[in-house]
Every structure is written in C-alpha cells, then in structure tokens.
VOBA-1610 file (N, C-alpha, C; in pm, whole numbers, padded with zeros to 5 digits, always signed):
BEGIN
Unk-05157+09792-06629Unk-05287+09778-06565Unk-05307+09633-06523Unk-05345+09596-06404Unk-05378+09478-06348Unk-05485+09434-06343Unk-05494+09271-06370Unk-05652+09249-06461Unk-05655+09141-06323Unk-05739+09152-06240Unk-05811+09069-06149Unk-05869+08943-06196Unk-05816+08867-06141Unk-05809+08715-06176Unk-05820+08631-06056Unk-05988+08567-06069Unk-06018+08507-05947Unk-05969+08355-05914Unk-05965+08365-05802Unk-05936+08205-05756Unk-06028+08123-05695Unk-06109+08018-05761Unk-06188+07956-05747Unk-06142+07878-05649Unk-06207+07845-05528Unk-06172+07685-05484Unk-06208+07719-05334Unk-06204+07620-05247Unk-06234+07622-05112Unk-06124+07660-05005Unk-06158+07748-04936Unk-06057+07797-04832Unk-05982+07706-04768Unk-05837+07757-04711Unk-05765+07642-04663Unk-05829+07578-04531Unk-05773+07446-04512Unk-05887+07399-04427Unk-05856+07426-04244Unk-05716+07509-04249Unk-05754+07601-04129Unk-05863+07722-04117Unk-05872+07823-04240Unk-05941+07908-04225Unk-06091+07829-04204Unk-06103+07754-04284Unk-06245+07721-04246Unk-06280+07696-04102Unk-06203+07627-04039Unk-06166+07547-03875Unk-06213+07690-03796Unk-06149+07787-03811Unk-06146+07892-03750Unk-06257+07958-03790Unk-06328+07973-03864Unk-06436+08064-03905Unk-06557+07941-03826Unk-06578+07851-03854Unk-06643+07762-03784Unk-06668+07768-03620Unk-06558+07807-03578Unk-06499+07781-03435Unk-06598+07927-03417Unk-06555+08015-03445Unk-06616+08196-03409Unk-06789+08134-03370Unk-06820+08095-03495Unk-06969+08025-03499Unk-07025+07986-03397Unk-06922+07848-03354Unk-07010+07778-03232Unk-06953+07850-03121Unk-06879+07954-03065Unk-06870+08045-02951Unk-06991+08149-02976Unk-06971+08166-03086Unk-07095+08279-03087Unk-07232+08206-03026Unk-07242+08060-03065Unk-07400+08048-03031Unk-07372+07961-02888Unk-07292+07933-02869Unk-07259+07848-02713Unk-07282+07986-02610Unk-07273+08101-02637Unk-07244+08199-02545Unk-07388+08215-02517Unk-07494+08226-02621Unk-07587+08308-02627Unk-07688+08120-02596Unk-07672+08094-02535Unk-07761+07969-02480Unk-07771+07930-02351Unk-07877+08039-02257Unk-07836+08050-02130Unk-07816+07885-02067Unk-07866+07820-02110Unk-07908+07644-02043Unk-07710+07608-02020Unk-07648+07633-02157Unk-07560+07590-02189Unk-07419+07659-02064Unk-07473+07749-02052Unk-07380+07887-01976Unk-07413+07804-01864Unk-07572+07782-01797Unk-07570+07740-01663Unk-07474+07632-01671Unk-07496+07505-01692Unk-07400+07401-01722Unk-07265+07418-01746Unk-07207+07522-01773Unk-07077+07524-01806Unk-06974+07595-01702Unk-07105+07717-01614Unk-07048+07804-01553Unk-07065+07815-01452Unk-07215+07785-01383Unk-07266+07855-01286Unk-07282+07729-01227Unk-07290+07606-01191Unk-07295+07496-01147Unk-07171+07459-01119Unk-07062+07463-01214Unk-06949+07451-01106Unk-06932+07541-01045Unk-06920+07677-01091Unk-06892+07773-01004Unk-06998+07768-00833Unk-07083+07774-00850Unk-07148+07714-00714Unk-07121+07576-00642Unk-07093+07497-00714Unk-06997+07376-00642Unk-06896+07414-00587Unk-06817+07431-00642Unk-06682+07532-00563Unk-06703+07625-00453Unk-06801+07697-00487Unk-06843+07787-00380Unk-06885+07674-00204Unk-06969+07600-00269Unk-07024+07533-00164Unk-06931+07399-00086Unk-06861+07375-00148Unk-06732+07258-00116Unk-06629+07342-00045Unk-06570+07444-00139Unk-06464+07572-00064Unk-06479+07672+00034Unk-06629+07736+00023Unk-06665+07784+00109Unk-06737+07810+00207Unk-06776+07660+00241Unk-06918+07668+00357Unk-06805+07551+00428Unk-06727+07467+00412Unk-06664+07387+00511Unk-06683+07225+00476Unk-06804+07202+00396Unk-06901+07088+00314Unk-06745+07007+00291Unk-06688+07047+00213Unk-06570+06946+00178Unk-06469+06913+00256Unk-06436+06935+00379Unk-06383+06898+00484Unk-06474+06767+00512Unk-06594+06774+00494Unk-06660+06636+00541Unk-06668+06521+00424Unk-06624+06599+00297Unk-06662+06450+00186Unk-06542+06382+00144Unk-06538+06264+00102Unk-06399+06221+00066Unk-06391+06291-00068Unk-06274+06383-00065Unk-06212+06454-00159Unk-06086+06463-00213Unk-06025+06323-00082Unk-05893+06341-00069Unk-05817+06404+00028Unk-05708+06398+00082Unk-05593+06412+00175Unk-05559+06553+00190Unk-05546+06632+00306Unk-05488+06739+00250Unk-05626+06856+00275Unk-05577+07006+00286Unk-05697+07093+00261Unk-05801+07087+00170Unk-05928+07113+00202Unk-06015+07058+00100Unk-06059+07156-00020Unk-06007+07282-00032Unk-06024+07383-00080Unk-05908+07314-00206Unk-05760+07281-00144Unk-05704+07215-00244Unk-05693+07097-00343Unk-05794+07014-00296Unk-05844+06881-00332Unk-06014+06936-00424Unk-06057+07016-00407Unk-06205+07070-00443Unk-06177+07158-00579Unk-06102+07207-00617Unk-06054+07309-00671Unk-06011+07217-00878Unk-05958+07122-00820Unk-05885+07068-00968Unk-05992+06982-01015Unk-06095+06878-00868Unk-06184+06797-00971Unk-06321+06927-00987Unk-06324+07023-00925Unk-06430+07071-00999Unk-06426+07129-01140Unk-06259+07155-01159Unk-06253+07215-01306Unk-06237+07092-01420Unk-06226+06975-01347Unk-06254+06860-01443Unk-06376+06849-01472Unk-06470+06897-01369Unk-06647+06864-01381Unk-06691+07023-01512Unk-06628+07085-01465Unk-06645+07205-01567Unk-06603+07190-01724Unk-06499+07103-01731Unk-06457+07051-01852Unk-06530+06939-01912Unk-06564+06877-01819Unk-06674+06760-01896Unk-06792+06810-01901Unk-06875+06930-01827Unk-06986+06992-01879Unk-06946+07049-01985Unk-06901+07132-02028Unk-06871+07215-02155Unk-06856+07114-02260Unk-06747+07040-02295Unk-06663+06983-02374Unk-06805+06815-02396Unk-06842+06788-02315Unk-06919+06689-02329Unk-07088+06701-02324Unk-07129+06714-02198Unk-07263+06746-02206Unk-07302+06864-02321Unk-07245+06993-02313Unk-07357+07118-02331Unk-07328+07071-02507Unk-07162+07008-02535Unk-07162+06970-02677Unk-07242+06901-02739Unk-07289+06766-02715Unk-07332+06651-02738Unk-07484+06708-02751Unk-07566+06769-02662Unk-07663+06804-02678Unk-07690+06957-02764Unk-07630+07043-02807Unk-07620+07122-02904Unk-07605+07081-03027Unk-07572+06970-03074Unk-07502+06923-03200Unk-07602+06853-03238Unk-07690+06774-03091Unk-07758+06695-03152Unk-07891+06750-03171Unk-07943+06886-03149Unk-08060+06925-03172Unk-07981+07005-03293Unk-07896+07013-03301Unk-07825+07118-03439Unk-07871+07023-03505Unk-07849+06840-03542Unk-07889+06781-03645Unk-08028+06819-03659Unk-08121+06788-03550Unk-08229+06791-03583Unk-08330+06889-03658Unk-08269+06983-03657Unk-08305+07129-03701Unk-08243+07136-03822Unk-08171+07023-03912Unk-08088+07066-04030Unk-07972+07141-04007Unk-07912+07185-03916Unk-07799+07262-03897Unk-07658+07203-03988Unk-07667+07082-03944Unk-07557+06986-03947Unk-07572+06960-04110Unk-07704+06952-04208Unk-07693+06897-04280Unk-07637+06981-04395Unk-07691+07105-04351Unk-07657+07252-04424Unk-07516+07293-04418Unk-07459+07203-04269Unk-07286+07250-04264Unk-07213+07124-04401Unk-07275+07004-04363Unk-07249+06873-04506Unk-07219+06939-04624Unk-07337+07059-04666Unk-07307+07096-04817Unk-07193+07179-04846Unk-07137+07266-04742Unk-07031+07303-04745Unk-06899+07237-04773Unk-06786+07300-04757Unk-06636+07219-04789Unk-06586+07130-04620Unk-06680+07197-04560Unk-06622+07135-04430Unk-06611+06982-04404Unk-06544+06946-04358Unk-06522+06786-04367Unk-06573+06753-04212Unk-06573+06636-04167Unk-06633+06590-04038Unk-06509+06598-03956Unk-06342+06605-04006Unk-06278+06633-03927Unk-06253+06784-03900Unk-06319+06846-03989Unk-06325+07003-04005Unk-06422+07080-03882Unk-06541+06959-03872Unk-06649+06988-03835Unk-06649+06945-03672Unk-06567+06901-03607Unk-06496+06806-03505Unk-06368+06923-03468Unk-06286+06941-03547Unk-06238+07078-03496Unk-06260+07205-03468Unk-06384+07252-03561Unk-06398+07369-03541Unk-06494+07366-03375Unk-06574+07234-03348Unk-06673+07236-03244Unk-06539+07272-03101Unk-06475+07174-03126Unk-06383+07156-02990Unk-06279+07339-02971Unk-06263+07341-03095Unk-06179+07481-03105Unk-06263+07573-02999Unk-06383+07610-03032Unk-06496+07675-03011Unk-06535+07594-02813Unk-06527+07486-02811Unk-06501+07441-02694Unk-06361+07491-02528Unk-06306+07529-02635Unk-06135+07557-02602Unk-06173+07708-02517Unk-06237+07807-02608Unk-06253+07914-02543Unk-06345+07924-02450Unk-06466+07871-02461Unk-06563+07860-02342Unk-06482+07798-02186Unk-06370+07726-02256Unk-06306+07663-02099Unk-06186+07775-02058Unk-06118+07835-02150Unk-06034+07997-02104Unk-06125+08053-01990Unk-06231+08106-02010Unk-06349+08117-01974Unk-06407+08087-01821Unk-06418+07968-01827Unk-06443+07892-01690Unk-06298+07858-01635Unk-06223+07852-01641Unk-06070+07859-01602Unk-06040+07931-01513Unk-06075+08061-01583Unk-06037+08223-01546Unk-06090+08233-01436Unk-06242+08182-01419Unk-06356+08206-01353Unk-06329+08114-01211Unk-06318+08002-01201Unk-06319+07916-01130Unk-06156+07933-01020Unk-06045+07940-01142Unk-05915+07954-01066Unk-05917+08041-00963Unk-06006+08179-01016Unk-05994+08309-00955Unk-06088+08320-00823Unk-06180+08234-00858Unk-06241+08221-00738Unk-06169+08107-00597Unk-06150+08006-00659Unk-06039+07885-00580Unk-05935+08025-00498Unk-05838+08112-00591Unk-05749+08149-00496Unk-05843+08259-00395Unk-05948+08319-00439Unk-06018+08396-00307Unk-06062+08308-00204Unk-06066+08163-00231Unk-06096+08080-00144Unk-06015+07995-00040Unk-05864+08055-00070Unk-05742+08037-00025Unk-05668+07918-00083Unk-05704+07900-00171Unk-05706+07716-00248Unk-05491+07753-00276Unk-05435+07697-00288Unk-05257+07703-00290Unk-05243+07572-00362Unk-05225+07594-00488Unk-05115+07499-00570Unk-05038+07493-00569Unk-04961+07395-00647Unk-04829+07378-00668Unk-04748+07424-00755Unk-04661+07498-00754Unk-04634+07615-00881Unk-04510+07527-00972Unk-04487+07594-01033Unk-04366+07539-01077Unk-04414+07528-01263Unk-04307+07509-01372Unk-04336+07465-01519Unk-04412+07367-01527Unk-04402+07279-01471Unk-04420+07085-01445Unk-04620+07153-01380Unk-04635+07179-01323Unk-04779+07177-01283Unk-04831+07257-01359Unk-04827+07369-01449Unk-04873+07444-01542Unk-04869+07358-01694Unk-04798+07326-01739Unk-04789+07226-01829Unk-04841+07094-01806Unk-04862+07033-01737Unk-04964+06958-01654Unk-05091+06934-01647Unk-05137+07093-01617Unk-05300+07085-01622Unk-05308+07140-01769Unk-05216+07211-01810Unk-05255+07208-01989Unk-05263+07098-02069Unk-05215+06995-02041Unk-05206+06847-02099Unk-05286+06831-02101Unk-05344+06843-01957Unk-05453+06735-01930Unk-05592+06809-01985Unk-05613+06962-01949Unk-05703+06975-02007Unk-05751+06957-02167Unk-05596+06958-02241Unk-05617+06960-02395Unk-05685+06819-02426Unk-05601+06711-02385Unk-05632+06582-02377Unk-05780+06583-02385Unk-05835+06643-02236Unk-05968+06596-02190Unk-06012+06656-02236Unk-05987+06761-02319Unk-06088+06856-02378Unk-06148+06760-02522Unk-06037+06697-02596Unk-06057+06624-02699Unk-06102+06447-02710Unk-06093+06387-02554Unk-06155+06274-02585Unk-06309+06312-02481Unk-06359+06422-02443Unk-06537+06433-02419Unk-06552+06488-02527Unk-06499+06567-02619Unk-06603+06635-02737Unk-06590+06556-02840Unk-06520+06453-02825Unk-06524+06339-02980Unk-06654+06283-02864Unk-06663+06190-02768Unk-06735+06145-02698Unk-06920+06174-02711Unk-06894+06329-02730Unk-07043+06392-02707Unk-07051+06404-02883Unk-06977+06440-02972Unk-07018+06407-03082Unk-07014+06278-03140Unk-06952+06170-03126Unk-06992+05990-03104Unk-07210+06054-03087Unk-07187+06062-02959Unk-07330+06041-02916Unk-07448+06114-02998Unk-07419+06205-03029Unk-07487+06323-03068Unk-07505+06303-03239Unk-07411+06199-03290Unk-07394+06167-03420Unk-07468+06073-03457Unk-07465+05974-03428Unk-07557+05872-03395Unk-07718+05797-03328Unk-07699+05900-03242Unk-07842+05926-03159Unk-07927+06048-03207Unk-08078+06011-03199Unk-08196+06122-03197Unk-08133+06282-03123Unk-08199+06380-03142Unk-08163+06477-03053Unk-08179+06453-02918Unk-08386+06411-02912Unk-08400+06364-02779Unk-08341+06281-02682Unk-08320+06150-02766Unk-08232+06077-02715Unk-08099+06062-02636Unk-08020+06206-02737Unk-07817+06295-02690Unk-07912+06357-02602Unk-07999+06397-02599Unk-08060+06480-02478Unk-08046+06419-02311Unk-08127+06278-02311Unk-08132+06188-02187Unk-08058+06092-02172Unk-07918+06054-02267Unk-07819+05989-02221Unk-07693+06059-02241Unk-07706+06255-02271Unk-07588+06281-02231Unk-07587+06358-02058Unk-07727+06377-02035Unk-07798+06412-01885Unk-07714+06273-01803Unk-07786+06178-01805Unk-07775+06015-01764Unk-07627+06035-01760Unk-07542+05996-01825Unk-07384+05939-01848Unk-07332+06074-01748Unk-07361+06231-01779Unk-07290+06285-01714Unk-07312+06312-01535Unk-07428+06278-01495Unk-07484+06222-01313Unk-07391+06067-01319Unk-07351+06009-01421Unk-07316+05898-01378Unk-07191+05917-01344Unk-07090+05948-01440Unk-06978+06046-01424Unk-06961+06116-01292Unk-07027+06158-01287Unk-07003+06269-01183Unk-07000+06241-01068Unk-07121+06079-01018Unk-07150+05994-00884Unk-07032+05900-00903Unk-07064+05802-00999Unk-06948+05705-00996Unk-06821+05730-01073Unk-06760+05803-01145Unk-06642+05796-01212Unk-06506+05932-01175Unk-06549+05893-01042Unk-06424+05999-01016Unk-06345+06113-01035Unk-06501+06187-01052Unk-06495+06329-01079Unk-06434+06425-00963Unk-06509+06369-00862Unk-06530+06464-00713Unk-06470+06387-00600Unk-06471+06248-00661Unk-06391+06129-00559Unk-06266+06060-00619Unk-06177+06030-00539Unk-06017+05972-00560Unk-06096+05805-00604Unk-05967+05790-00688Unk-06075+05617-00733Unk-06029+05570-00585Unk-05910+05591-00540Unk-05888+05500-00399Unk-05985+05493-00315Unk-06082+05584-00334Unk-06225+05619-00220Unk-06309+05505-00265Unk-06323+05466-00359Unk-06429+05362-00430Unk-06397+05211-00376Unk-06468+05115-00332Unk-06453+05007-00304Unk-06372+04931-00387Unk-06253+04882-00332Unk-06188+04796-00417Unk-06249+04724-00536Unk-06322+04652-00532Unk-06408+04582-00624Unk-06427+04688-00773Unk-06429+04799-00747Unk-06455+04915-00863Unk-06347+04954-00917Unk-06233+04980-00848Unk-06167+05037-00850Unk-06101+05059-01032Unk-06038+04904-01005Unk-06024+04874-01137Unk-06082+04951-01279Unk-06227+04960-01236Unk-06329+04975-01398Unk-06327+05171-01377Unk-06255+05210-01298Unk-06348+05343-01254Unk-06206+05435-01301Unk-06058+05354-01253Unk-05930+05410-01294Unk-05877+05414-01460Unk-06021+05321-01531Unk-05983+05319-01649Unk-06101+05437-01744Unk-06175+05453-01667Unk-06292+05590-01716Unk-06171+05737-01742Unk-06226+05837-01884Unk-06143+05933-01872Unk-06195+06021-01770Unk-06259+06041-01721Unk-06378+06084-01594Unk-06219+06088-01520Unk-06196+05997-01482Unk-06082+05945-01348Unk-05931+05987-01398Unk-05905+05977-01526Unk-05804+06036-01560Unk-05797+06204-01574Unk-05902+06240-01614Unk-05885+06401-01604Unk-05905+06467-01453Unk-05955+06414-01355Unk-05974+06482-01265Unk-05835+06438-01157Unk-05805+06325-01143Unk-05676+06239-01125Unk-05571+06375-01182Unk-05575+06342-01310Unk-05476+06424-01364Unk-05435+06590-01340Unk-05576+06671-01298Unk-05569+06816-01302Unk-05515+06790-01126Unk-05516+06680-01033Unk-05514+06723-00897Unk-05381+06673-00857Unk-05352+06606-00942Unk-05207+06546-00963Unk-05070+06682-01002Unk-05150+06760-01091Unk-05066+06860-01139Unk-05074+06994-01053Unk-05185+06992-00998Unk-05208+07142-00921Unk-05166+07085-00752Unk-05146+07007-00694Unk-05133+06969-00575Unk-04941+06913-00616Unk-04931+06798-00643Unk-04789+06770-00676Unk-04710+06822-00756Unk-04743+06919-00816Unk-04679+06985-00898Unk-04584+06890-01035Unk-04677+06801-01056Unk-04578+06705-01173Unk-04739+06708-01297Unk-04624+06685-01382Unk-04681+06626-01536Unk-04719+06466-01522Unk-04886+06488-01506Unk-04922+06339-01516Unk-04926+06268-01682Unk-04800+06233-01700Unk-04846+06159-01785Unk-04881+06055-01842Unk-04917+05945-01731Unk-05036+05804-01763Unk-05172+05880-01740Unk-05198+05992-01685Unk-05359+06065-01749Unk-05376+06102-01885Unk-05231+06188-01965Unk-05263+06220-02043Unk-05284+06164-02122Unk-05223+06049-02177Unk-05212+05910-02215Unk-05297+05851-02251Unk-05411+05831-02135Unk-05503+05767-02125Unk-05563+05861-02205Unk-05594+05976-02148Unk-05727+06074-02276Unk-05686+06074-02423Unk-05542+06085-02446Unk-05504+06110-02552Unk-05563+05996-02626Unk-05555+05826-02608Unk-05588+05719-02673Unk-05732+05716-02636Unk-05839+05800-02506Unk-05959+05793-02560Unk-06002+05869-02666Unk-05917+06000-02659Unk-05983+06060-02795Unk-05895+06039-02912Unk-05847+05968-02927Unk-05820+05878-03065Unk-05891+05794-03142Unk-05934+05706-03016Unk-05994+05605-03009Unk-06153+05678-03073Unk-06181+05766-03006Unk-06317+05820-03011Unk-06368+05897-03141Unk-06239+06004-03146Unk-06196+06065-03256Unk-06249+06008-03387Unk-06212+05895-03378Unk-06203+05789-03503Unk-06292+05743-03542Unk-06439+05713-03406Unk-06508+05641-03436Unk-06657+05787-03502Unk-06608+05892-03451Unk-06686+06030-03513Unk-06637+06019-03609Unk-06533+06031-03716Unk-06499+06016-03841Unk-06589+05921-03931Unk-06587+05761-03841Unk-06690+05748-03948Unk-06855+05671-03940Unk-06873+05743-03817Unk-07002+05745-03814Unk-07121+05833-03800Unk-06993+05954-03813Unk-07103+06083-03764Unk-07243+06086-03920Unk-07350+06146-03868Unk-07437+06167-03957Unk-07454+06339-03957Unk-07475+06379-04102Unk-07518+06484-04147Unk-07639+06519-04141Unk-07758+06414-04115Unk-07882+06454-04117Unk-07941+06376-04028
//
C-alpha cells in the first residue's frame, strides 16, 4: 500500500513563468484600450499607407511602398504591445495592489519580467498573423529565404525584450498616472522622431547620429532590413539585445512591489 507523501516547496521557476504568462494573456486580451493599441491602429496604418497610395508620398524609403510600410509598421505594433499597452498595465496593476499581492508569492522580479514579456510574445503571434496577412493582400513581396525569416525573429525577440524591460523600468518606478503620460509621450515621440515609420537617413544629418542609436531605429531598421534584403541584421540585434540587458538589469533592481 502506498502512503502519499507530500512535497512541500515552490514550483519550478519555469512552471511558475508559464502559469503567470496564461494570466497576463488572459487579461491583455480582455482590455479593449489595450487590443486598440496593439491591433487596430496598426492594422489601420497599414491599411492607410498600403492601401490608399498615402505611402508612395511619405519618406518610407526606396522601393514599393507597400514593401517599405509593411516591416516598420510591425515594429510600431511591437513597441505598442511590448512597451506602451505593458508599461501602462503594470503600472495601474501596482496601483491597485496587483503587483504587491504577486511580491507575496514565490515569483521573483525576474520571474515577474518573464512571465509579462512571455505573455507579450503571444499577443505579437497575434498581430503578426494579422498584419503579415493583410501586407500580402496588399501585394507587399518580401524577401524569402532562412536568412530573412530568422531575421525578423531576432529582431522581434530582441525588441520584444528591450521595450518590455523599458515599459517595466517605467512602470516600476513611476506613479500609475504618471507610466500613464510618459508612456503616451515617449511612444508619439518614438513614433515622430525615432525611426519607426522613417529611415534614420531621412532625418537631418545633425540627428542622425542620436536617432541610429534609439532601439526605435534598430527594430524597425532591422525588421526592413530582413523582409526587403533578405539578410540577418545583426548590428540591430545587437543593439536591442544590449538595450534589454542593459534595461533588463536596471528592472531587477529597481522594480517596486507596491
């Protein structure tokens, strides 16, 4: 006869990662504000750049504009998700005790940093699916090959992980209200000046410099680099990889629980 004999102690710290992750998809889904921002704003950018003719007239870069429109809007889709809709969820999560109630748990802040971005990961499957599929009804033609598929996976992993250390930096440190109107602010800034929608070469020399070193410029650089030339950028990935190191690090130890 077998005598049941429990095992005390805290789950391994993948399962936790993953049970965490289910969490914040579950409530990222069900937050229409968050959906507009993630989904329906690029997806209507695209629409309106690809399919009214609009981006033939803006500097977008060389080349069809459907194919130049197509990679920085899914960079703008990645920094809404991964940065804005994060940064401001997390930071009204503090305010509401969310965050402080996750503290008492086993979860650690690098626990708590993975499971957000994990949970980040699928919302961008998501807009991926959504956006690609619309680009090719829009006649948009990449560059095929291993090297451009592995490419924009870099780059998105990269960029996926130095905006959501970024928006939790902000969101850790700052009021809710506050991650509220400077993750609004930073991401119009982004989006006008940091070479989201524009080649840094478009920017007045004088900028150039400060604008090629933003990850803004490396992820969108990087996704148009891989879907148009069909190569593995890797001084983009590079660059994100050491911002979210860099960033990574500084959420480790400054994030707040309450």
């Amino acid at each position: 006869m077998s005598t049941y004999a429990p095992r005390p102690g805290s789950a391994p710290w993948t399962r936790k990662v993953l049970a965490h992750s289910r969490m914040e998809f579950r409530l990222l889904i069900r937050n229409g504000e968050q959906l507009l921002l993630a989904l329906v704003i690029p997806l209507g950018l695209l629409l309106l750049l690809g399919g009214t003719g609009l981006g033939s007239r803006l500097p977008l870069g060389d080349g069809p504009a459907i194919d130049q429109a197509v990679p920085r809007v899914l960079a703008l889709a990645i920094l809404s998700s991964s940065f804005t809709s994060l940064a401001i969820a997390t930071g009204f999560e503090r305010r509401y005790g969310v965050i402080k109630r996750l503290g008492a748990s086993p979860l650690s802040r690098t626990g708590l940093l993975a499971g957000k971005i994990g949970a980040v990961l699928v919302v961008q499957v998501i807009q991926l699916a959504v956006l690609i599929g619309t680009g090719f009804a829009l006649g948009w033609n990449p560059a095929g090959g291993v090297d451009a598929v592995v490419g924009v996976v870099l780059v998105v992993l990269c960029g996926t992980a130095a905006f959501a250390s970024l928006g939790l930096l902000m969101a850790g440190v700052l009021r809710a209200e506050a991650t509220l109107a400077a993750a609004n602010l930073l991401y119009l800034l982004l989006l006008v000046g940091g070479a989201v929608l524009t080649p840094v070469d478009e920017y007045p020399a004088g900028m150039q410099g400060v604008v090629r070193v933003l990850p803004s410029a490396a992820l969108a650089n990087g996704l148009a680099n891989s879907t148009i030339e069909g190569v593995i950028p890797w001084a983009a990935a590079l660059s994100l990889a050491l911002w979210a190191a860099v960033l990574g690090y500084l959420v480790s130890r400054t994030f707040r629980w309450d």
